[in-house]
Chimera marker file (.cmm) of the C-alpha trace (Angstrom):
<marker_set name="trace">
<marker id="1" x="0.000" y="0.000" z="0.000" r="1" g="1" b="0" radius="0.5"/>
<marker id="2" x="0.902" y="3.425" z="-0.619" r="1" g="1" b="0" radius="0.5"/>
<marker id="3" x="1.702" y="5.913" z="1.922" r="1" g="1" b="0" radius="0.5"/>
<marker id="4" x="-1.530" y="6.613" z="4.480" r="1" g="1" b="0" radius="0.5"/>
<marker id="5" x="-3.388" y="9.991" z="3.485" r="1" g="1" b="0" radius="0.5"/>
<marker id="6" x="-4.644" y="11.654" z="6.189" r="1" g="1" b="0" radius="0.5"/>
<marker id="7" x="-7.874" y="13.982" z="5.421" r="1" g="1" b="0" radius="0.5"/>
<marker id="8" x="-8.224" y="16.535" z="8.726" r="1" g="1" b="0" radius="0.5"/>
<marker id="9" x="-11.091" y="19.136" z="8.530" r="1" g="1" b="0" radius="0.5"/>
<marker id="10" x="-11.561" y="21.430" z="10.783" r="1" g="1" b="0" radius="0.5"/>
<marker id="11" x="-12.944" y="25.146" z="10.719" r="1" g="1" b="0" radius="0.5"/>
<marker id="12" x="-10.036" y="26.829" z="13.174" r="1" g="1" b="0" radius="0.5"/>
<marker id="13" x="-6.776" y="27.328" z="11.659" r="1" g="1" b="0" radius="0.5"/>
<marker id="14" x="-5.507" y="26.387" z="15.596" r="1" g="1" b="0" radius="0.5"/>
<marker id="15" x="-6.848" y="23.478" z="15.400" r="1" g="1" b="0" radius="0.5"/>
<marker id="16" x="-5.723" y="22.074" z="12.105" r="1" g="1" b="0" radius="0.5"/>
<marker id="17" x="-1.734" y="22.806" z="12.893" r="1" g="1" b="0" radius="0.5"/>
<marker id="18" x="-2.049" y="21.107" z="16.376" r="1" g="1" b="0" radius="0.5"/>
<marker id="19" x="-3.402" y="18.191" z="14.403" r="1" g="1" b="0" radius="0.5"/>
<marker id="20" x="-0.668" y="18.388" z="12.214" r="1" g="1" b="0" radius="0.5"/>
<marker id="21" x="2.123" y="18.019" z="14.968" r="1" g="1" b="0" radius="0.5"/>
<marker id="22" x="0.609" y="15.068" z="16.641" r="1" g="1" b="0" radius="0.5"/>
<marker id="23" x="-0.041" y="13.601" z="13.796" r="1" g="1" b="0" radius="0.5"/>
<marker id="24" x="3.533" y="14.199" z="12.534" r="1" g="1" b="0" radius="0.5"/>
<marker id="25" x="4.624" y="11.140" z="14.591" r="1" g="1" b="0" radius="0.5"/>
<marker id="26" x="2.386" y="8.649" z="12.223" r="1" g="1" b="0" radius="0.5"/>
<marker id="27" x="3.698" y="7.627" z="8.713" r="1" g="1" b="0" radius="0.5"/>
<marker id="28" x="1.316" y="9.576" z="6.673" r="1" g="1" b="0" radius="0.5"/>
<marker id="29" x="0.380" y="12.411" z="4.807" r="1" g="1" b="0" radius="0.5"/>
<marker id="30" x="-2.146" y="14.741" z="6.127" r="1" g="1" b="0" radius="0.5"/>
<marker id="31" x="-4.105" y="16.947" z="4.134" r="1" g="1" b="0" radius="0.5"/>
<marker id="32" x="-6.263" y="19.728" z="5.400" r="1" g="1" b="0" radius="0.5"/>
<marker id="33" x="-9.102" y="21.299" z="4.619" r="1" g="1" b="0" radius="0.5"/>
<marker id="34" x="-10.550" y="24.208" z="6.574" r="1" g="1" b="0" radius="0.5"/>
<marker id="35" x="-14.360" y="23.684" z="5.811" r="1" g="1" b="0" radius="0.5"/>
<marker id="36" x="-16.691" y="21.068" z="4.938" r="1" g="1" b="0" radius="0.5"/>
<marker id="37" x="-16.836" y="22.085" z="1.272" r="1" g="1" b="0" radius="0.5"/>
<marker id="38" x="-13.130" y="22.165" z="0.854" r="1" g="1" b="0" radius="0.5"/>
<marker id="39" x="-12.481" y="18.975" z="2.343" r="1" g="1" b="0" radius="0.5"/>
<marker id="40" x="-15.185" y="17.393" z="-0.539" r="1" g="1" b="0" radius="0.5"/>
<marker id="41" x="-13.261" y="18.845" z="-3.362" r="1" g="1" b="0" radius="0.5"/>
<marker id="42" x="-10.361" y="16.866" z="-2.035" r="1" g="1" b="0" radius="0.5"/>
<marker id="43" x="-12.228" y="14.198" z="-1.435" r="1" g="1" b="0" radius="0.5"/>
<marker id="44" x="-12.839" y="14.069" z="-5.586" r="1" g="1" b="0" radius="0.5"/>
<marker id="45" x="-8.966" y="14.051" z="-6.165" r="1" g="1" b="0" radius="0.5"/>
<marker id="46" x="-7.831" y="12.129" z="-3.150" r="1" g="1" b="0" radius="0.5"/>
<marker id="47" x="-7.967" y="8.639" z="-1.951" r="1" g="1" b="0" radius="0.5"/>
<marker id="48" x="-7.737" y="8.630" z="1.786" r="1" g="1" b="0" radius="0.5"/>
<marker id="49" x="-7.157" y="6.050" z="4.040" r="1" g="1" b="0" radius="0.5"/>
<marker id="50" x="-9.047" y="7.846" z="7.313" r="1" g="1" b="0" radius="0.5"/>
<marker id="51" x="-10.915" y="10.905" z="7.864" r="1" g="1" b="0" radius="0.5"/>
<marker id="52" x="-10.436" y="13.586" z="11.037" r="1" g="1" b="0" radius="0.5"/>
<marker id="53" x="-13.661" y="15.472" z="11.404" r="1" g="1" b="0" radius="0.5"/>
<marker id="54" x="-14.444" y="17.982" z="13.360" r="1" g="1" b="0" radius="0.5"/>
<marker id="55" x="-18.095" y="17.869" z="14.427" r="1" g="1" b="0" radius="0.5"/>
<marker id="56" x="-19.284" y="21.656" z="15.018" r="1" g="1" b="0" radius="0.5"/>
<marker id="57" x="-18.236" y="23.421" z="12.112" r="1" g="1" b="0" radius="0.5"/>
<marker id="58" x="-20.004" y="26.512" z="10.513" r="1" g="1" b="0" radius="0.5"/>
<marker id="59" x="-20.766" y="25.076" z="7.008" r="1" g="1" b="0" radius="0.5"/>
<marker id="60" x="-21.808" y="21.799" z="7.806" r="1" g="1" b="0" radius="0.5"/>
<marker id="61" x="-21.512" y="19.580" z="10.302" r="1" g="1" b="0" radius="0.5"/>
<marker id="62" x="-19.030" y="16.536" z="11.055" r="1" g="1" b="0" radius="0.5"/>
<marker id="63" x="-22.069" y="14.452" z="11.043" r="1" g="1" b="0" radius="0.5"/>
<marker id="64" x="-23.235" y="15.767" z="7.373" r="1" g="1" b="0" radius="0.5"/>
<marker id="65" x="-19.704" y="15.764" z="5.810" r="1" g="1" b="0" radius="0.5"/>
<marker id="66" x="-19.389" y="12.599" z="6.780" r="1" g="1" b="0" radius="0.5"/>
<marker id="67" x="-22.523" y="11.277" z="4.942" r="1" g="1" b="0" radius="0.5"/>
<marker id="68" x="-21.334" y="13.234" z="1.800" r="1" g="1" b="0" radius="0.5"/>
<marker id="69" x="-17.971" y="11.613" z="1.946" r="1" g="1" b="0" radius="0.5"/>
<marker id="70" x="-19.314" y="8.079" z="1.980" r="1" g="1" b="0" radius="0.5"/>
<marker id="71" x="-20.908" y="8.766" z="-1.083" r="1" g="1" b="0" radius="0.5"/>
<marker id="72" x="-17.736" y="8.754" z="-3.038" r="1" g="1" b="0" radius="0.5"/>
<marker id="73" x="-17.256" y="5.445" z="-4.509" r="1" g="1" b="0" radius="0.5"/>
<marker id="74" x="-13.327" y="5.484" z="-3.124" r="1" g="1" b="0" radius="0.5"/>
<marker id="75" x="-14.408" y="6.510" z="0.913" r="1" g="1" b="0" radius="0.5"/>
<marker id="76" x="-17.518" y="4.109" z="1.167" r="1" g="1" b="0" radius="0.5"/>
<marker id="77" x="-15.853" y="2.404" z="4.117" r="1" g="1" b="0" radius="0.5"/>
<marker id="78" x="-13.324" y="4.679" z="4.933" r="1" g="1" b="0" radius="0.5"/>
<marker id="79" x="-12.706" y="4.752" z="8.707" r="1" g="1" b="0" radius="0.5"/>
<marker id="80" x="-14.228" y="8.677" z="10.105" r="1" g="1" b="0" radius="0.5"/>
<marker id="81" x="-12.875" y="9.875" z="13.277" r="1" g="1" b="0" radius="0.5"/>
<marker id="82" x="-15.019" y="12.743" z="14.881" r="1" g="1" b="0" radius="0.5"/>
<marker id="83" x="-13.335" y="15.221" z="16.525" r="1" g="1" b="0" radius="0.5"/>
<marker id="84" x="-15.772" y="17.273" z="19.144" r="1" g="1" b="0" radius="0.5"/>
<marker id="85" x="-14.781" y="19.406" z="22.317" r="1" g="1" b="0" radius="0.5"/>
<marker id="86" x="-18.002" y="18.937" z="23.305" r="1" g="1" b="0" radius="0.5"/>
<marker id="87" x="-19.485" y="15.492" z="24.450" r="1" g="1" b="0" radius="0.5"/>
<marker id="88" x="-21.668" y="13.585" z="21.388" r="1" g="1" b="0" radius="0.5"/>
<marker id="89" x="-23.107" y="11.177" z="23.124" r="1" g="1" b="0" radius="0.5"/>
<marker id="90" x="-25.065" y="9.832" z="19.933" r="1" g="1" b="0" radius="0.5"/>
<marker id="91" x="-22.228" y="9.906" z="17.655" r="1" g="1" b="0" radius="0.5"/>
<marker id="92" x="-22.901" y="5.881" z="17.167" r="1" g="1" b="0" radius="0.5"/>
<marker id="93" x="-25.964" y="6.863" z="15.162" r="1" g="1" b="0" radius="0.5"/>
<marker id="94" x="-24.150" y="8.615" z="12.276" r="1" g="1" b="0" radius="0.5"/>
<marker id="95" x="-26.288" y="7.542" z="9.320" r="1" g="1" b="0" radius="0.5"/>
<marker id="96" x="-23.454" y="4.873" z="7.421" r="1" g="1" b="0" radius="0.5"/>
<marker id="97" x="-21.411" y="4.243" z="10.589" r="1" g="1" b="0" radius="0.5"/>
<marker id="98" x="-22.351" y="0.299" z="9.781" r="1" g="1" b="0" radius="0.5"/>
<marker id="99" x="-20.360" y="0.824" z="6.647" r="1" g="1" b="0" radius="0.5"/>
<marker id="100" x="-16.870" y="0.926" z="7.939" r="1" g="1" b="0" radius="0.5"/>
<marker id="101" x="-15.015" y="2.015" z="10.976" r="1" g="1" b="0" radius="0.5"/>
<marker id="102" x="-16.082" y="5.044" z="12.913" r="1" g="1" b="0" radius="0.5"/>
<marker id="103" x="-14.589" y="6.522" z="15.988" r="1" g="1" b="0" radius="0.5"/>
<marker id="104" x="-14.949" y="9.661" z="18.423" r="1" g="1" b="0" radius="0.5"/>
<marker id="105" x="-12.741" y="11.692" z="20.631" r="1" g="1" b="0" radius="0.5"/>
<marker id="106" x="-13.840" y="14.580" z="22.531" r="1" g="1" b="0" radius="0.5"/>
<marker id="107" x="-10.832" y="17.247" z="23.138" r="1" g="1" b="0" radius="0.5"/>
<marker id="108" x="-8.853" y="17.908" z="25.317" r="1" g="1" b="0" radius="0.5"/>
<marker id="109" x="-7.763" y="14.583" z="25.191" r="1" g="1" b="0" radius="0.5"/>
<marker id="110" x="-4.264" y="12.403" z="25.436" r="1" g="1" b="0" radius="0.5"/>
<marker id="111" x="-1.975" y="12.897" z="22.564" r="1" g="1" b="0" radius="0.5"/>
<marker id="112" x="-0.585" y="8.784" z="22.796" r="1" g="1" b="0" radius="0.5"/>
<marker id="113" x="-4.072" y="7.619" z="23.203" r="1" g="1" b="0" radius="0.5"/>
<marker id="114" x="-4.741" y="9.884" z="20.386" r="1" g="1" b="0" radius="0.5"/>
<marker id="115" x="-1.849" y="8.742" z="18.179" r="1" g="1" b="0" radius="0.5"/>
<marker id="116" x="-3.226" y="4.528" z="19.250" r="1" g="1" b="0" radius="0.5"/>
<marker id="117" x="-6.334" y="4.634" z="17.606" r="1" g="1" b="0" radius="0.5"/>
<marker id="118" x="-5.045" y="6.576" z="14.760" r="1" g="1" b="0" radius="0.5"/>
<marker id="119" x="-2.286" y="4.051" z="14.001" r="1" g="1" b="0" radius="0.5"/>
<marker id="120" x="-4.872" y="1.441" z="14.760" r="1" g="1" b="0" radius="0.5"/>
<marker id="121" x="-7.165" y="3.012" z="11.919" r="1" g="1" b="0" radius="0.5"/>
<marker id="122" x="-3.698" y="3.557" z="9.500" r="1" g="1" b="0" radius="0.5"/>
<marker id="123" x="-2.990" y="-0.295" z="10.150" r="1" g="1" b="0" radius="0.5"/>
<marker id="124" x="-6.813" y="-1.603" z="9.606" r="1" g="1" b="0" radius="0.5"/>
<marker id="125" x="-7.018" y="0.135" z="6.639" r="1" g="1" b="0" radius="0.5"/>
<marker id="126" x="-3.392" y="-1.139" z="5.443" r="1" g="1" b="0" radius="0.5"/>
<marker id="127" x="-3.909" y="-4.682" z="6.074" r="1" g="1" b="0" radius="0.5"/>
<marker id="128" x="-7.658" y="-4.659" z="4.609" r="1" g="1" b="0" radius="0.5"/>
<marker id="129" x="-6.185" y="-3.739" z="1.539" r="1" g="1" b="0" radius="0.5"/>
<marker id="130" x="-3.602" y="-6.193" z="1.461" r="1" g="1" b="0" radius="0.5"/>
<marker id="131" x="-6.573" y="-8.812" z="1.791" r="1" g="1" b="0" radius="0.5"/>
<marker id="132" x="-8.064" y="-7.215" z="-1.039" r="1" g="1" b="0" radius="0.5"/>
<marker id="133" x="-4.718" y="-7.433" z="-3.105" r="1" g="1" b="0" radius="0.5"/>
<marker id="134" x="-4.438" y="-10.711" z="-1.931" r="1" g="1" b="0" radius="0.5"/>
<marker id="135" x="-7.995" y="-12.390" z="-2.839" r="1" g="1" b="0" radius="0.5"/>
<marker id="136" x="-7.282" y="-10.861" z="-6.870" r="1" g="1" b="0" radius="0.5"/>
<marker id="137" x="-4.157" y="-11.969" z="-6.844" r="1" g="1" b="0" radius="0.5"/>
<marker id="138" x="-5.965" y="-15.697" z="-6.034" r="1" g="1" b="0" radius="0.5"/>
<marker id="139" x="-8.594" y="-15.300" z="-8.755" r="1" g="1" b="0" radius="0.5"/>
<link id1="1" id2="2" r="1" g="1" b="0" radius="0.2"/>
<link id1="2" id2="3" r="1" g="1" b="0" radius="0.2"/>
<link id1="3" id2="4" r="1" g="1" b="0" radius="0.2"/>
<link id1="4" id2="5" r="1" g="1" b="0" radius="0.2"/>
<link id1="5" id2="6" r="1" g="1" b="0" radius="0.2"/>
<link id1="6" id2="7" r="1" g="1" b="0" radius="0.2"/>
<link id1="7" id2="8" r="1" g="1" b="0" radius="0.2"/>
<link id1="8" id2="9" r="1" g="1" b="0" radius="0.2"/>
<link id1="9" id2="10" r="1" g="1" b="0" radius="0.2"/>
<link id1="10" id2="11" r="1" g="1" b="0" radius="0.2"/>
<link id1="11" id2="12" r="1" g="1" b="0" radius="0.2"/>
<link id1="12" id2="13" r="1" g="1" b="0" radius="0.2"/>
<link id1="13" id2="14" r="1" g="1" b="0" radius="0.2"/>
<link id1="14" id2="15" r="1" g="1" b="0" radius="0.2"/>
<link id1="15" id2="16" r="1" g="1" b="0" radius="0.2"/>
<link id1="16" id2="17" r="1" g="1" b="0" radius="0.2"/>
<link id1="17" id2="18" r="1" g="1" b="0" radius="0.2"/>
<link id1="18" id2="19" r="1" g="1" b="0" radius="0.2"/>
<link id1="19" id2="20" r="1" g="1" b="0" radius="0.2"/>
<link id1="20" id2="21" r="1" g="1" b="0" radius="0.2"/>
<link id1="21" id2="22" r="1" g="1" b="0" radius="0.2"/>
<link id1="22" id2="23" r="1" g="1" b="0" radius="0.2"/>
<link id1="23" id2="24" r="1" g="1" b="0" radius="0.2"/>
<link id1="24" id2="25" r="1" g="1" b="0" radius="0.2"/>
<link id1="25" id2="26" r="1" g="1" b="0" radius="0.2"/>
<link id1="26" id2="27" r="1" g="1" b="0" radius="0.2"/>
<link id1="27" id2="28" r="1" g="1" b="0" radius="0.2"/>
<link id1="28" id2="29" r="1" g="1" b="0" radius="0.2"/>
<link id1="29" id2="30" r="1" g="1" b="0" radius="0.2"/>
<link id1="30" id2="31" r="1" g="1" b="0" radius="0.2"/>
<link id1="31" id2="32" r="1" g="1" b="0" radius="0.2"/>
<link id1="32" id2="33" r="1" g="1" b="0" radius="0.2"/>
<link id1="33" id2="34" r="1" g="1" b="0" radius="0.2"/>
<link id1="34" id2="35" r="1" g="1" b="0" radius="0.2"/>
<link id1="35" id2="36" r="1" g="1" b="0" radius="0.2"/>
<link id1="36" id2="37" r="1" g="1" b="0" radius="0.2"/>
<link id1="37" id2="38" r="1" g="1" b="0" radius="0.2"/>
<link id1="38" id2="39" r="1" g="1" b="0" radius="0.2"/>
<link id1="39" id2="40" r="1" g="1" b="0" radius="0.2"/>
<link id1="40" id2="41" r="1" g="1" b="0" radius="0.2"/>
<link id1="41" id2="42" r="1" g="1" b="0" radius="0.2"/>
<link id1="42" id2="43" r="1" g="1" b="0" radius="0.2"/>
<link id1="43" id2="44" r="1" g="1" b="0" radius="0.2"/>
<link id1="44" id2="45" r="1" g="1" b="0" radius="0.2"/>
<link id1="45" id2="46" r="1" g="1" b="0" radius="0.2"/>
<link id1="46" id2="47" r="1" g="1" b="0" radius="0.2"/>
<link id1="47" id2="48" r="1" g="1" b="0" radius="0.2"/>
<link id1="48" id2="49" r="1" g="1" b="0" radius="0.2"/>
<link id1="49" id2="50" r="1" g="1" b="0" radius="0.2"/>
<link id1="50" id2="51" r="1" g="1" b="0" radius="0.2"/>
<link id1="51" id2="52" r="1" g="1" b="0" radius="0.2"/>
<link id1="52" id2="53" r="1" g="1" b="0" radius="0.2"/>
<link id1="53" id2="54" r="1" g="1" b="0" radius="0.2"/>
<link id1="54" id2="55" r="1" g="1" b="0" radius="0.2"/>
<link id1="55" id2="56" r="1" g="1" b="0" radius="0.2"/>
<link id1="56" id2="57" r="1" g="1" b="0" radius="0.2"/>
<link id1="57" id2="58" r="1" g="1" b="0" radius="0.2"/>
<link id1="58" id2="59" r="1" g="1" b="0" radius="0.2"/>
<link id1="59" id2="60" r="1" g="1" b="0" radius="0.2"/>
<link id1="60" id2="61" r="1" g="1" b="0" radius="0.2"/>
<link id1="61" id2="62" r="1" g="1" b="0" radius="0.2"/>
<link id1="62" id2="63" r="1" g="1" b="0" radius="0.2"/>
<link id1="63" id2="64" r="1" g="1" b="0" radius="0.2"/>
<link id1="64" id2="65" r="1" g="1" b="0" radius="0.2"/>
<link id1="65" id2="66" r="1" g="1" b="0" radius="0.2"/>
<link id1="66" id2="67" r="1" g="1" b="0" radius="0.2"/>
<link id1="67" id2="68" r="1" g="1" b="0" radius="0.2"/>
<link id1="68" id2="69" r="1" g="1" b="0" radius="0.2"/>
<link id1="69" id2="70" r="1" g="1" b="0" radius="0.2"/>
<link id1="70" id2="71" r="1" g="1" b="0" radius="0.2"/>
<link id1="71" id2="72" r="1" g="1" b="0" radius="0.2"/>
<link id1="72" id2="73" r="1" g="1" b="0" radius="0.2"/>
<link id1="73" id2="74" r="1" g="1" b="0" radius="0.2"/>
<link id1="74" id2="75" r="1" g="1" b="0" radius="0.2"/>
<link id1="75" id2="76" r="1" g="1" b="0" radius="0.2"/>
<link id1="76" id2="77" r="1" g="1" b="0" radius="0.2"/>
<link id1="77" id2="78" r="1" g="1" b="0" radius="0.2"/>
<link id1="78" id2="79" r="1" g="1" b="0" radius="0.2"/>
<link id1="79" id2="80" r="1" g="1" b="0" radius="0.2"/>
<link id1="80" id2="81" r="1" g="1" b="0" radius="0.2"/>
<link id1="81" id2="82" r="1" g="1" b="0" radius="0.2"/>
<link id1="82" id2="83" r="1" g="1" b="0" radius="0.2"/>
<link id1="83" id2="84" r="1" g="1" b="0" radius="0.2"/>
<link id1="84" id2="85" r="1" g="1" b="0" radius="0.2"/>
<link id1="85" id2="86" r="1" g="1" b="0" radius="0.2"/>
<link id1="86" id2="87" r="1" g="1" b="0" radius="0.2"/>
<link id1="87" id2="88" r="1" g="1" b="0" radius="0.2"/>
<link id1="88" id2="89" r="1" g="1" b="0" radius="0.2"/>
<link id1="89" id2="90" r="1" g="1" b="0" radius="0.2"/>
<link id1="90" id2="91" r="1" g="1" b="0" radius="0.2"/>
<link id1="91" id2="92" r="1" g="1" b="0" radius="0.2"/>
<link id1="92" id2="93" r="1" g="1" b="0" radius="0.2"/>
<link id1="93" id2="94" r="1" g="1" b="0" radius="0.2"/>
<link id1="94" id2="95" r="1" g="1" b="0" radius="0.2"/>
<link id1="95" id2="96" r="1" g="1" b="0" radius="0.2"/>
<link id1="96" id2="97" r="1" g="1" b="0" radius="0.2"/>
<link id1="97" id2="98" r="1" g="1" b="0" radius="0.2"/>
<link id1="98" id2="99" r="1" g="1" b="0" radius="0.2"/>
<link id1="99" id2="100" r="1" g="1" b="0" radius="0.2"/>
<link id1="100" id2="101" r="1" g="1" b="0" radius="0.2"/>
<link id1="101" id2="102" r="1" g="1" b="0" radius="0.2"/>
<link id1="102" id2="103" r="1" g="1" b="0" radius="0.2"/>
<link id1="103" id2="104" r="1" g="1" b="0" radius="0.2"/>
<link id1="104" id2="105" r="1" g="1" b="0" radius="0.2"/>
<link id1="105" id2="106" r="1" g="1" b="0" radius="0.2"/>
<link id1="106" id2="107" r="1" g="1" b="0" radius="0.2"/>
<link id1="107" id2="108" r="1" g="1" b="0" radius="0.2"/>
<link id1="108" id2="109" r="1" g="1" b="0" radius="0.2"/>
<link id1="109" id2="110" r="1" g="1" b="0" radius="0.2"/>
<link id1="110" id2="111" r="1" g="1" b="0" radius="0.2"/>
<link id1="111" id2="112" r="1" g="1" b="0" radius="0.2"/>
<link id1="112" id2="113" r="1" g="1" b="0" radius="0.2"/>
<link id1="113" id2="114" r="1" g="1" b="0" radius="0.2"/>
<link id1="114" id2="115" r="1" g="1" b="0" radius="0.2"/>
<link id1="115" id2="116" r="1" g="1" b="0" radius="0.2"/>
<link id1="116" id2="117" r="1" g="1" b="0" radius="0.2"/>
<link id1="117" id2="118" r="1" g="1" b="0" radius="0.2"/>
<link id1="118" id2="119" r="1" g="1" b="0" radius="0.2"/>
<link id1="119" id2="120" r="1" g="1" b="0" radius="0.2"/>
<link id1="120" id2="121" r="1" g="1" b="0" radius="0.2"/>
<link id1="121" id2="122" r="1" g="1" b="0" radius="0.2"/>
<link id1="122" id2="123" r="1" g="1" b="0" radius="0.2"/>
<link id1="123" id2="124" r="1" g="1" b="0" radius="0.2"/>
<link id1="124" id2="125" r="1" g="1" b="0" radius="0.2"/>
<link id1="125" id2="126" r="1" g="1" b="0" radius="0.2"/>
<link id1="126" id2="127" r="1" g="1" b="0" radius="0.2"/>
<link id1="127" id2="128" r="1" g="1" b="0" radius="0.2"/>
<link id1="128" id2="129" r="1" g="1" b="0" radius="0.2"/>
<link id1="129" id2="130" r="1" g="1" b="0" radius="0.2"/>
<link id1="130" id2="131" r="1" g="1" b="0" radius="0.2"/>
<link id1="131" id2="132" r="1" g="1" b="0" radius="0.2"/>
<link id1="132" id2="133" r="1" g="1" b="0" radius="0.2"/>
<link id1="133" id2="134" r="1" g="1" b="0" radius="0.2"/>
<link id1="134" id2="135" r="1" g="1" b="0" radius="0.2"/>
<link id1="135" id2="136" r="1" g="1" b="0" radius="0.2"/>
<link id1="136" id2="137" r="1" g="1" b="0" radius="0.2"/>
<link id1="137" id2="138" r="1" g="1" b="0" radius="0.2"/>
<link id1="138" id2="139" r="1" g="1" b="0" radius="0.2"/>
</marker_set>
């Protein structure tokens, strides 16, 4: 597999470059987007192997971008992570969550556990499509 790609979206500038130096510790590219409707338009040129969202952003929400980014043939079951600093208690009833992976972290929180489930995301995603290589490679 190629390098992990990293999509982050979130609507404070702050935000975005913290996430960037935590994140700096994973193998992976991380790409940015500072609204909901920028982080689509990458989503048209990109294949990513995870998705940061924030949830409460002006444009539209985590929730929303989310849906919209599932609707891309590449990101069907591309693992989300939401991103809140405020508790989302029903976060497990994103519309599409049963289609792949979908986590939630509400900030502050621990950079290592943080950095964990990210690499635990970067890995699942790696080794799925390994099995995927694999099982064409068998036909």
């Amino acid at each position: 597999m190629n390098r992990a790609k990293i999509l982050v979206v979130d609507d404070r500038p702050e935000n975005l470059l913290a996430f960037g130096l935590v994140l700096s510790d994973i193998d992976a590219d991380i790409v940015n987007a500072a609204s909901g409707e920028e982080a689509l338009e990458k989503v048209k040129t990109n294949e990513f192997s995870i998705a940061l969202l924030d949830i409460q952003m002006p444009d539209m929400d985590g929730y929303e971008l989310a849906e919209l980014i599932r609707k891309d043939e590449k990101h069907t079951e591309m693992p989300i992570f939401f991103i809140s600093s405020i508790f989302a208690k029903d976060f497990t009833l994103f519309p599409g969550a049963e289609l792949g992976p979908v986590d939630f972290m509400q900030r502050p929180f621990k950079n290592d556990l943080f950095l964990i489930r990210i690499r635990t995301l970067v890995e699942y995603v790696r080794m799925k499509k390994q099995l995927e290589e694999l099982k064409l490679m068998e036909k």
